[in-house]
N, C-alpha and C positions, 0 to 999 in steps of 0.2 A: 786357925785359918788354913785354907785346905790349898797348899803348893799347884800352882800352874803344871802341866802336864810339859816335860822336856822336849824341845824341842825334835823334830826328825831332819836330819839334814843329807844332801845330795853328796854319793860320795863322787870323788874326783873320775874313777874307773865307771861309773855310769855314765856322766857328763861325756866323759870323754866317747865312750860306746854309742852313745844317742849320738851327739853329734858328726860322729863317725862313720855313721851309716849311709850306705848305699845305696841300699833298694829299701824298700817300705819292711819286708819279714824281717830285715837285720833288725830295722828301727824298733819294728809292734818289739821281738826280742829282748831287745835290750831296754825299752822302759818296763817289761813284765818284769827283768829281775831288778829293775832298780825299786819297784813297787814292793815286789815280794823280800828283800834286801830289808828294805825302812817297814815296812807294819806286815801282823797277820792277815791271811786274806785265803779264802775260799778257794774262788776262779777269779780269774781277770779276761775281761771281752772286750773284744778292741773291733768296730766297724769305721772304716775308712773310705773315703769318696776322693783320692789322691786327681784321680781323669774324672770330668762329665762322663753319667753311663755306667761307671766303673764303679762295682759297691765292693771293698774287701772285707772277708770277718775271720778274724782270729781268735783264738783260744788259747789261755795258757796250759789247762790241762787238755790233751787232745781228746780224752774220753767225752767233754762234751762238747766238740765240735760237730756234728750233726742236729746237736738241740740246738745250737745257735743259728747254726746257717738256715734252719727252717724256720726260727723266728725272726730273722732279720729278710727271710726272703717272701712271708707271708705272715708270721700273725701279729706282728708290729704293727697292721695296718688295723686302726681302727682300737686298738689296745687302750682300755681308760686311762692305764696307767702313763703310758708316751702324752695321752691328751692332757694329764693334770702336769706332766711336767715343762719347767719354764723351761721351752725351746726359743732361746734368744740371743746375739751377738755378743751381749753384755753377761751371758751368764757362760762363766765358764768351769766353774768346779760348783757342784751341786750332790748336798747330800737326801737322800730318797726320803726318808722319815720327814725332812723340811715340807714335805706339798703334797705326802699321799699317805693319808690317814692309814692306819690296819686294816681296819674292813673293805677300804677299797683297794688296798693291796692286794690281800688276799682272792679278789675276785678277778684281777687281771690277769691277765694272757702271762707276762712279765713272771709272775709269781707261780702260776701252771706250769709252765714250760722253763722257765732260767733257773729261779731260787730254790723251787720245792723238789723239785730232781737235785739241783746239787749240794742240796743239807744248807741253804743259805738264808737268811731272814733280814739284812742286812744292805743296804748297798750304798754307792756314791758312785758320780760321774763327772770325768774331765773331758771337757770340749772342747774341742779349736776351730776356730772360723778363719776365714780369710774374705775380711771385711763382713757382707750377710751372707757370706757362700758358706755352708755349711763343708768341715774338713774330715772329722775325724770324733770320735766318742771310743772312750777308754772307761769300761764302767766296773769298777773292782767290788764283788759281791763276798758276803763275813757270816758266819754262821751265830747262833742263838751266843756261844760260849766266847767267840771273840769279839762280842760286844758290837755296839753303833759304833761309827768315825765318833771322832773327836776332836776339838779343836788343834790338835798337834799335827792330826792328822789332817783334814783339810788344808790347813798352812800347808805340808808339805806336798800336796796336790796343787796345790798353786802356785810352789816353785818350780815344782816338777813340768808343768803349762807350759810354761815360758818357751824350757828348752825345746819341749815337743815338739810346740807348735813353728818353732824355728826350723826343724828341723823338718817336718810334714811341707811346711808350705816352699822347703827346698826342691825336697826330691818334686815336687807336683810342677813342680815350673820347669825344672830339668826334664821329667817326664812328656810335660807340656810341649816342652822344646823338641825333643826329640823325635815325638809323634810329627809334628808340623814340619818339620826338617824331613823325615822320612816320605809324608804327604806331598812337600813339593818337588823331591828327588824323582818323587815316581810322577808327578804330574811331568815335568821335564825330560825324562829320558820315555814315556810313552807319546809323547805327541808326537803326532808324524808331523808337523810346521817345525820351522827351528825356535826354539827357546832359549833364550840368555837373560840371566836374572843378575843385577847388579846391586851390589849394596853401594849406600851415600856419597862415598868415595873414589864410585864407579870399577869396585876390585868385583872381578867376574866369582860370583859366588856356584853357580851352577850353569853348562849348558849341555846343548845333546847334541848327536852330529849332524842334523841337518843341519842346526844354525851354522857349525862348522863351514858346511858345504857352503850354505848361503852367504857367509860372510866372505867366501874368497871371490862367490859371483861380482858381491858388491865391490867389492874392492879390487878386482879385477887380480886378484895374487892368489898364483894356483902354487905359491911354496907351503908345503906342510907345518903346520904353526904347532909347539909345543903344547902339551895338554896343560888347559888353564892358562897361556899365554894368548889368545887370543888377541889379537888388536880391533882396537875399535875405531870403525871408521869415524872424520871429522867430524863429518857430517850429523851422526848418530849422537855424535859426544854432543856437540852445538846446541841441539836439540832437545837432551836432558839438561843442560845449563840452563837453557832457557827458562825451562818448566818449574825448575827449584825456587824461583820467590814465592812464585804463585804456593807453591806448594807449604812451603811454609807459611806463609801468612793463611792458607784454610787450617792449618794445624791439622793434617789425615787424622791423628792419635785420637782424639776426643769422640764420645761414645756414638755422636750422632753421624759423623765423617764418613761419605762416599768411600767405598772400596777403591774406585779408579778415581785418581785425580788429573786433569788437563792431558786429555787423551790426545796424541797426536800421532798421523799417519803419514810417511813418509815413503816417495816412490822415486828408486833409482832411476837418476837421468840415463836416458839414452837402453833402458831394461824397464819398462814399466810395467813391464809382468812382475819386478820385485815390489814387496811390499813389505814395510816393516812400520809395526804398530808398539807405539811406545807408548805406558803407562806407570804409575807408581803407586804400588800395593801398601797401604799402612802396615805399621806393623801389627796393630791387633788381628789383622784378615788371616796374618801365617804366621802371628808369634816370631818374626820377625825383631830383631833388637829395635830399629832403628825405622826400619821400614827398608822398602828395594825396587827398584825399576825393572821393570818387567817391555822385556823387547821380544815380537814374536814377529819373524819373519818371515814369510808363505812367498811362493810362487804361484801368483791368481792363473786360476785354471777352473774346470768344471766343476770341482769338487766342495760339498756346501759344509759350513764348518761344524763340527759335533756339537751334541746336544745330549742337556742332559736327557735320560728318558724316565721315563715313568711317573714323570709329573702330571699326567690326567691323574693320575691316582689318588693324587694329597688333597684335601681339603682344603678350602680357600683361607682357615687357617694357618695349615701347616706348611701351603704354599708360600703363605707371606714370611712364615718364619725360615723359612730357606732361604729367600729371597733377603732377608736383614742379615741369616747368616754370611751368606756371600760378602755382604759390606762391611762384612770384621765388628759387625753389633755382637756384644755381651749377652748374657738370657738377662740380667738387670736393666740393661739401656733397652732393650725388647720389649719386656714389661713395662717401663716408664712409655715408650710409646706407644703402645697398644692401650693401656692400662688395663693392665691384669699382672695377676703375680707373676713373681719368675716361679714357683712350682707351676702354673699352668703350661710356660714357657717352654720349661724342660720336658715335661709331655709331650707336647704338642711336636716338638723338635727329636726325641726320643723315637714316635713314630713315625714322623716323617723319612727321618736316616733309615729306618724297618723297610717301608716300603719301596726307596730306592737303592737299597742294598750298599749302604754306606756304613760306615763306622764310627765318625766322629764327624765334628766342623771342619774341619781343615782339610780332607776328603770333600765335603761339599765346597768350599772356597777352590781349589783345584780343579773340580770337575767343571763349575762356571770359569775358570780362566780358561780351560783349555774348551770349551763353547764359543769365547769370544765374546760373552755377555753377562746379562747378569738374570739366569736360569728361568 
């Protein structure tokens, strides 16, 4: 009777290097050598979708990084071989030989361009989703003499999952966070209205110096207030207490949830040229933890409030999907309301940001606050 193949196990100095990691190249890094460490292997290709928009591809050997990047950036598309393979949330380590016969191996793009350049005949892929979001594919390719995976192997692709995928859907939210935080620094410090943005507990998370200016009109105190010490007038405070049942009983967070909720506008007695407009941005709109009240306060004069431009441009679909992205909708919650995929989604939203020279959601979420509407 023919002994079970020995197990491959994760050493402690890999674990500890994947979860270690920083940015995404430490991370691709350090699972190549833990791959390369536990079995033989060819190349190992790692494409990553860490942002919307953002495609990374990596290579363990750099000689073939140009064959990759031109397969991942064109001839994947339409390739028999990606069509016979299960693309699905439930599938996350998958060996090649399972779903795509030789003959139609050999006739794919996959096999032209990845395997028959780099001496490979061979392969298998670990995937990481975050929920139906596609994350990241790590696909280690083996030549004629280092034989197909095998069940040892596989096993140790599905432990090795686990941390990855811990680890991937880290840095993407940290990443995530960082973009949005940087999105609304810059919405906040270019508006010429003054802006204060408050988190739940009412701690001044960001404002610019108009609001500065504006809050000593309101408050009638021309002493220089420490940076970030702002005080908030009663008034103002009164006004967000108010709003908070309401706000919780809509639940903002849940995918269908208005961007602004119980919008309220408030004008200094006895200065009715002050105007302060108080709202509260969920947190999905700006990746926000919690969510934040958003206070923007103008001195009404002649001047009519920004807009975004170049929306003659979009399509009456890509209009609408600007329009949901504004309200801190998901490409998933988009699709369920539309119904169509979220890959139509992502398109549709991909060009839209083209045409109005944006770069992600949170950039558009920004550009309609500081509009005053919703685009």
């Amino acid at each position: 009777m023919e002994r079970p193949p020995a197990p491959l196990n994760l050493s402690s100095d890999a674990l500890l290097a994947i979860h270690d990691a920083r940015t995404i190249p430490r991370l691709v890094a350090a699972v190549f050598r833990a791959i390369e460490d536990a079995m033989p292997c060819r190349v190992i290709f790692a494409a990553l979708r860490p942002l919307e928009f953002e495609l990374a591809g990596f290579v363990s050997n750099p000689v073939y990084k140009t064959l990759f990047d031109r397969y991942i950036r064109t001839d994947h598309k339409f390739d028999i071989w990606l069509k016979r393979s299960p693309i699905h949330p439930r599938v996350t380590v998958v060996r090649h030989s399972d779903y795509t016969p030789l003959p139609m191996l050999i006739r794919s793009k996959f096999y032209r361009n990845i395997l028959r350049p780099t001496g490979s005949a061979h392969g298998a892929s670990l995937v990481v989703w975050r929920a139906s979001t596609w994350l990241a594919t790590f696909t280690i390719v083996r030549s004629l003499r280092q034989g197909d995976f095998g069940p040892a192997e596989l096993s140790f692709m599905r432990a090795l999952r686990f941390h990855v995928a811990s680890a991937i859907k880290r840095l993407a939210a940290h990443r995530e966070q960082n973009l949005a935080q940087k999105s609304l620094e810059a919405f906040v410090g270019q508006s010429p209205r003054g802006v204060l943005v408050l988190d739940w507990q009412f701690n001044l998370l960001h404002f610019n110096p108009a609001a500065r200016t504006l809050l000593r009109r309101w408050t009638d105190d021309r002493a220089a207030s420490p940076r970030r010490q702002l005080w908030l007038p009663a008034d103002l405070r009164q006004a967000i207490a108010e709003m908070m049942p309401a706000i919780q009983a809509a639940k903002p967070n849940r995918p269908l949830a208005p961007r602004h909720l119980q919008l309220r506008v408030l004008r200094k007695q006895r200065q009715e040229r002050l105007v302060a407009k108080i709202s509260f941005i969920p947190a999905k709109a700006l990746a926000l933890s919690k969510g934040a009240f958003l206070i923007v306060m103008s001195d009404l004069g002649p001047t009519r409030p920004a807009t975004l431009s170049g929306l003659d441009r979009l399509s009456p679909h890509e209009a609408a999907c600007i329009r949901a992205v504004a309200q801190g909708l998901s490409n998933p919650a988009i699709a369920r309301q539309r119904g169509v995929s979220p890959h139509t989604i992502r398109n549709q939203l991909s060009s839209a940001l083209r045409k109005l020279g944006l770069k992600n959601r949170y950039e558009v979420a920004a550009a309609v606050l500081h509009a005053g509407g919703d685009g």
